[in-house]
C-alpha positions as a printed Julia matrix, in Angstrom:
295×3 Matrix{Float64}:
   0.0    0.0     0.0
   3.04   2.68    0.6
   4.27   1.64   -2.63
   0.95   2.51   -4.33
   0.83   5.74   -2.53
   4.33   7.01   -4.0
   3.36   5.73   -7.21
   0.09   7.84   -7.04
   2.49  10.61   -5.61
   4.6   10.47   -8.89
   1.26   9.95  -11.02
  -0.7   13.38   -9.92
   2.98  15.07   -9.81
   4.09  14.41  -13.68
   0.3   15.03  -14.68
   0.18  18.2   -12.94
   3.69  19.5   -13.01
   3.59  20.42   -9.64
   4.08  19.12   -5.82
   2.18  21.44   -4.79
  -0.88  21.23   -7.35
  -0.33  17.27   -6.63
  -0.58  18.05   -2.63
  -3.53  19.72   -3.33
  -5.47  17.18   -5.07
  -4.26  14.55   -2.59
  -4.6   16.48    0.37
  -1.29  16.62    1.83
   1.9   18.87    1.83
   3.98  19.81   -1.51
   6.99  18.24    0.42
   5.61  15.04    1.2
   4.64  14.27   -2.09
   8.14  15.62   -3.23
   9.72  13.14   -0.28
   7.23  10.1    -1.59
   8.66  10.83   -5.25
  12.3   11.44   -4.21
  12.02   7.49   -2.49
  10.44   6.33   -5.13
  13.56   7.45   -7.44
  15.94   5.72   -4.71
  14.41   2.17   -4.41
  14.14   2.23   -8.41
  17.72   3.78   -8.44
  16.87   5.84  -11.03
  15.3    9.82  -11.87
  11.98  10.08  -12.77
  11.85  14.14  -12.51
  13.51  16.92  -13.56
  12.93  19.97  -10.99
  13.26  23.19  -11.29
  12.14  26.16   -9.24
   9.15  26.49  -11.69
   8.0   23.12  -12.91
   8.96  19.69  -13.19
   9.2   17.45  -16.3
   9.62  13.88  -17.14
  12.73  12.4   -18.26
  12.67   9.75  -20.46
  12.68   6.89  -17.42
   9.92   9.21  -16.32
   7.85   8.9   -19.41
   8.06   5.37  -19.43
   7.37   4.49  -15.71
   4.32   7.26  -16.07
   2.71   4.91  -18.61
   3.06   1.53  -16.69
   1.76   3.32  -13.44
  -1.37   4.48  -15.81
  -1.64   1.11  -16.47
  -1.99   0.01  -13.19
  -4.1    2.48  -11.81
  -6.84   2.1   -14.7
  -6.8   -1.72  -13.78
  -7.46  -0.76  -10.06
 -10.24   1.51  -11.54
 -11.62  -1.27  -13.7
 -11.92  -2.96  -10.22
 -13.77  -1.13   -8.75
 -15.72  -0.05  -10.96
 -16.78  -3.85  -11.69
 -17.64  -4.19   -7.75
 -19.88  -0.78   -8.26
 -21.74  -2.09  -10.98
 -23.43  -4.77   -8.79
 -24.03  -2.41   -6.38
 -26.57   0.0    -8.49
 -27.03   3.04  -11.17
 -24.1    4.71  -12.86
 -23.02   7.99  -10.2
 -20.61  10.05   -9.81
 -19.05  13.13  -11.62
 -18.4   13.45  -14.71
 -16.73  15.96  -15.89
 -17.32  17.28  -20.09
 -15.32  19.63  -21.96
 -17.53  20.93  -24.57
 -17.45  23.94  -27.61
 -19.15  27.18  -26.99
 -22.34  25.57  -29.7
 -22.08  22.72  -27.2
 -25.09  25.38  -25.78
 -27.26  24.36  -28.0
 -26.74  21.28  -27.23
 -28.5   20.99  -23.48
 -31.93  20.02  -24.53
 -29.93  16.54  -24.78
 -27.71  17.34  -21.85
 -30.77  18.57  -20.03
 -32.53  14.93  -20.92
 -29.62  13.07  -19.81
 -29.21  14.45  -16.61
 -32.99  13.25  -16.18
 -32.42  10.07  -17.42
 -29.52   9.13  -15.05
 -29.59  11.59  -11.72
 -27.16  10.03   -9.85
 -24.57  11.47  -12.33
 -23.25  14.82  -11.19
 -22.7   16.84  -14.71
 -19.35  19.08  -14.81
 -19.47  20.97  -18.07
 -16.87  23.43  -19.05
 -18.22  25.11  -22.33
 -14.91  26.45  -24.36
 -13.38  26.57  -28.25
  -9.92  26.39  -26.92
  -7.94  22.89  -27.31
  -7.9   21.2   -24.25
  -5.9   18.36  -23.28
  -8.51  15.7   -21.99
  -6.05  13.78  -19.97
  -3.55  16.29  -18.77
  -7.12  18.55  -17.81
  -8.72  15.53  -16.08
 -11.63  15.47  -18.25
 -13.52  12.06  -18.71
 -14.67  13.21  -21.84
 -14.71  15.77  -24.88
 -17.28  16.87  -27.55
 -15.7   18.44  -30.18
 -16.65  19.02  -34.08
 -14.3   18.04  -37.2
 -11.72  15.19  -37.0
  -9.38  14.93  -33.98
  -6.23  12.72  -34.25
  -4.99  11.72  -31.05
  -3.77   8.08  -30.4
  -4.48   8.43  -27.0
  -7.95   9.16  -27.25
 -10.66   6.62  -28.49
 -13.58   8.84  -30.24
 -16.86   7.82  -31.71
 -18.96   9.94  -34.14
 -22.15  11.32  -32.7
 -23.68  13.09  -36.31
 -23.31  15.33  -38.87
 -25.04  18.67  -39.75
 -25.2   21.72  -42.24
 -25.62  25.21  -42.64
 -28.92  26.92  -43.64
 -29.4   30.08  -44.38
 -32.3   31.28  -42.46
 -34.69  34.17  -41.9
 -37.92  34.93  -40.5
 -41.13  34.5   -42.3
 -41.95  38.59  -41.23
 -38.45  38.85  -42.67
 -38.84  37.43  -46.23
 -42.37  39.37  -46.12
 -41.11  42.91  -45.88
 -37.47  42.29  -47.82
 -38.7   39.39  -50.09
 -36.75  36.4   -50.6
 -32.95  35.96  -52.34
 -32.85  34.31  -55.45
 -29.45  33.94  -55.98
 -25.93  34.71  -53.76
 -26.16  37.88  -55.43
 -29.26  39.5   -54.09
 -28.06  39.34  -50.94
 -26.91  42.71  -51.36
 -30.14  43.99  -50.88
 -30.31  42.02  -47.85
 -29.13  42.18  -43.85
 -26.72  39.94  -42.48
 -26.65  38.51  -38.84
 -22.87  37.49  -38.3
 -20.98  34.96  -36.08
 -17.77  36.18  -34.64
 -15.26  33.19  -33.49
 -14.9   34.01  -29.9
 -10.97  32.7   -30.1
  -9.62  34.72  -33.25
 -11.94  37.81  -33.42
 -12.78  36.74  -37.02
 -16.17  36.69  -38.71
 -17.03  33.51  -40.04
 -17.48  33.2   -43.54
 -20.92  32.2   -45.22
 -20.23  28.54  -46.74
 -21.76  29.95  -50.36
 -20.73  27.98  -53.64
 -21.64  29.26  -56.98
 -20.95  26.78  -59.96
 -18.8   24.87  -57.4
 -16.84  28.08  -56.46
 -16.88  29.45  -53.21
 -18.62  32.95  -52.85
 -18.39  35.67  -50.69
 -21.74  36.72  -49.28
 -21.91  40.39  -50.36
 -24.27  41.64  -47.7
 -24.61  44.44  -45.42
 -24.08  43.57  -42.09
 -26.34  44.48  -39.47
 -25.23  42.69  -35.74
 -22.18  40.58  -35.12
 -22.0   38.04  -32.42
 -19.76  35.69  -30.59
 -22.72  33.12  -29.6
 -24.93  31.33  -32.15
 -27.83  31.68  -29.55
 -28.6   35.79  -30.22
 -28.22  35.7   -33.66
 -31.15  32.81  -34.0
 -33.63  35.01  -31.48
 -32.71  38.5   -33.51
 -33.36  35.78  -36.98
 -36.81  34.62  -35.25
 -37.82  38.47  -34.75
 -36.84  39.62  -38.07
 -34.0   41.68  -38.05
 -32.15  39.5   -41.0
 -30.44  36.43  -42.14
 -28.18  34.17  -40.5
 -26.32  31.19  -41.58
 -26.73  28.64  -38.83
 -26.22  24.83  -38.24
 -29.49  23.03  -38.76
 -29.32  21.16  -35.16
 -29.2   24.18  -33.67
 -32.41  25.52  -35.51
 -33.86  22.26  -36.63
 -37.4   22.7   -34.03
 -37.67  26.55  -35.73
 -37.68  25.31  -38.96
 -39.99  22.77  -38.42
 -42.49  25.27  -36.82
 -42.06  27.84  -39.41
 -40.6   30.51  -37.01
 -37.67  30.01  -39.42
 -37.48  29.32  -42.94
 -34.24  28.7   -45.33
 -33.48  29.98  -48.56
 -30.62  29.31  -51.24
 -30.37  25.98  -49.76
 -28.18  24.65  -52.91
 -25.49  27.39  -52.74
 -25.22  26.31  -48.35
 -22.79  23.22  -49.11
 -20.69  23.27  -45.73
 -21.52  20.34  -43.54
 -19.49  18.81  -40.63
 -19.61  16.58  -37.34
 -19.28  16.14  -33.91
 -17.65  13.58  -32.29
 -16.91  12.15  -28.54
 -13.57  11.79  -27.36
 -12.3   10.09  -24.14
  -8.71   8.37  -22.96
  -7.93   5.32  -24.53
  -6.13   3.98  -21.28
  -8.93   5.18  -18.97
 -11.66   1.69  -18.36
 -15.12   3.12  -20.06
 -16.96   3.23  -16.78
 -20.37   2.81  -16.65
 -21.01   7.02  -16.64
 -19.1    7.76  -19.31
 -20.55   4.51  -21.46
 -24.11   5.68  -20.93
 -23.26   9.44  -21.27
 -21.4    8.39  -24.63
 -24.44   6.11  -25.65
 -27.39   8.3   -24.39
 -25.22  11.22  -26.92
 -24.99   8.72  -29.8
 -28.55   8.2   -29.8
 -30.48  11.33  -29.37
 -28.15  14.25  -30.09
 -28.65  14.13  -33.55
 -31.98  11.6   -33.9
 -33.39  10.14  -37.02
């Protein structure tokens, strides 16, 4: 048992860089996980860490001791987590990284957390790369292809762009025929949060991509005001169809120039290959599968 205790020393110490961010998470000092790591290093006989008065690395005994204690510890988990299964439900936290449109996405969430309540939800909503295993997440959602070889990932569906307005909209400014009347038209714009940069409207004419020529009227870094100010009127917005797929359907929204919108793409689940699927994350990654993007 004190040898699995310095090896969980060195574990949350080369994850986190730190003794003291390790300490933390363990609950004791900076020093004694820096003692447990520097006895560690003298029954092996060999370094593990390189310190410095700012961070610590690996070295290359390190790296390779870091993966067999993984290893171990997900086998441990697998353990358990065998033992919990007869014991009831899927609980415990789980903890999501998710993109800023992820937002749109908590009808699903919202029906997953109903579905299994013994599940405490920790969702961090954000465009920037994270690193799921360095970050401690048990999962990622995350659109486009990800390569990773230490991440498994399975695809949870695909969507487009429409191009979308109001029907009070297309009353008083009548409806574009082509990518060039939109000229005469008002734009509602989405600005990536991360660069500053409006995103472009996915137009193709005669398999070209086009500019959308139109004046713009509001920008925003959220997909969420630009379908309410779409739904009142104010102009057109080019939006992913899951996002505005029960508008549509009511009429509240209606698309236009739907063969010029060619863009499509995908979201897709992500979580450590090395980590044992435990039974929150399986049904959280099946519940995802089959009703974020249903039939």
């Amino acid at each position: 048992m004190d040898s699995l205790g310095s090896l969980n020393a060195f574990v949350q110490a080369a994850e986190l860089r730190s003794f003291t961010a390790a300490g933390q998470k363990l609950g004791v000092s900076s020093s004694a996980i820096s003692k447990s790591v520097a006895r560690l290093e003298d029954r092996l006989g060999v370094r593990l860490l390189h310190r410095s008065t700012r961070t610590i690395t690996l070295t290359p005994e390190g790296a390779l001791f870091l993966e067999r204690c993984r290893r171990i510890f997900c086998e441990l988990e697998a353990a358990e987590l065998e033992l919990l299964q007869t014991r009831g439900m899927p609980s415990g936290k789980l903890r999501v990284s998710l993109p800023l449109v992820g937002m749109l996405m908590m009808p699903t969430i919202t029906a997953f957390a109903r579905a299994w309540p013994d599940i405490e939800m920790d969702l961090d909503f954000t465009d920037q790369r994270v690193d799921v295993i360095e970050e401690g997440f048990d999962a990622v959602v995350r659109t486009g292809e990800i390569r990773d070889s230490r991440l498994m990932t399975r695809m949870l569906g695909t969507f487009n762009y429409r191009l979308v307005g109001s029907p009070s909209y297309f009353a008083e400014h009548g409806r574009p025929r082509t990518v060039a009347d939109l000229s005469k038209h008002r734009g509602l714009r989405h600005r990536f949060p991360s660069t500053g940069k409006i995103e472009e409207w996915p137009l193709h004419c005669d398999g070209k991509p086009k500019s959308a020529e139109i004046p713009t009227v509001t920008v925003a870094s959220a997909i969420e005001p630009l379908i309410h100010l779409a739904e009142e009127g104010i102009g057109l917005a080019c939006l992913p169809d899951f996002a505005i797929r029960d508008r549509l359907a009511r009429g509240t929204l209606v698309s236009v120039l739907d063969d010029v919108v060619t863009h499509s793409g995908s979201f897709r689940i992500l979580w450590p290959s090395s980590r044992h699927l435990s039974p929150k994350l399986r049904v959280f990654v099946d519940f995802m599968g089959e009703n974020l993007f249903p039939p």
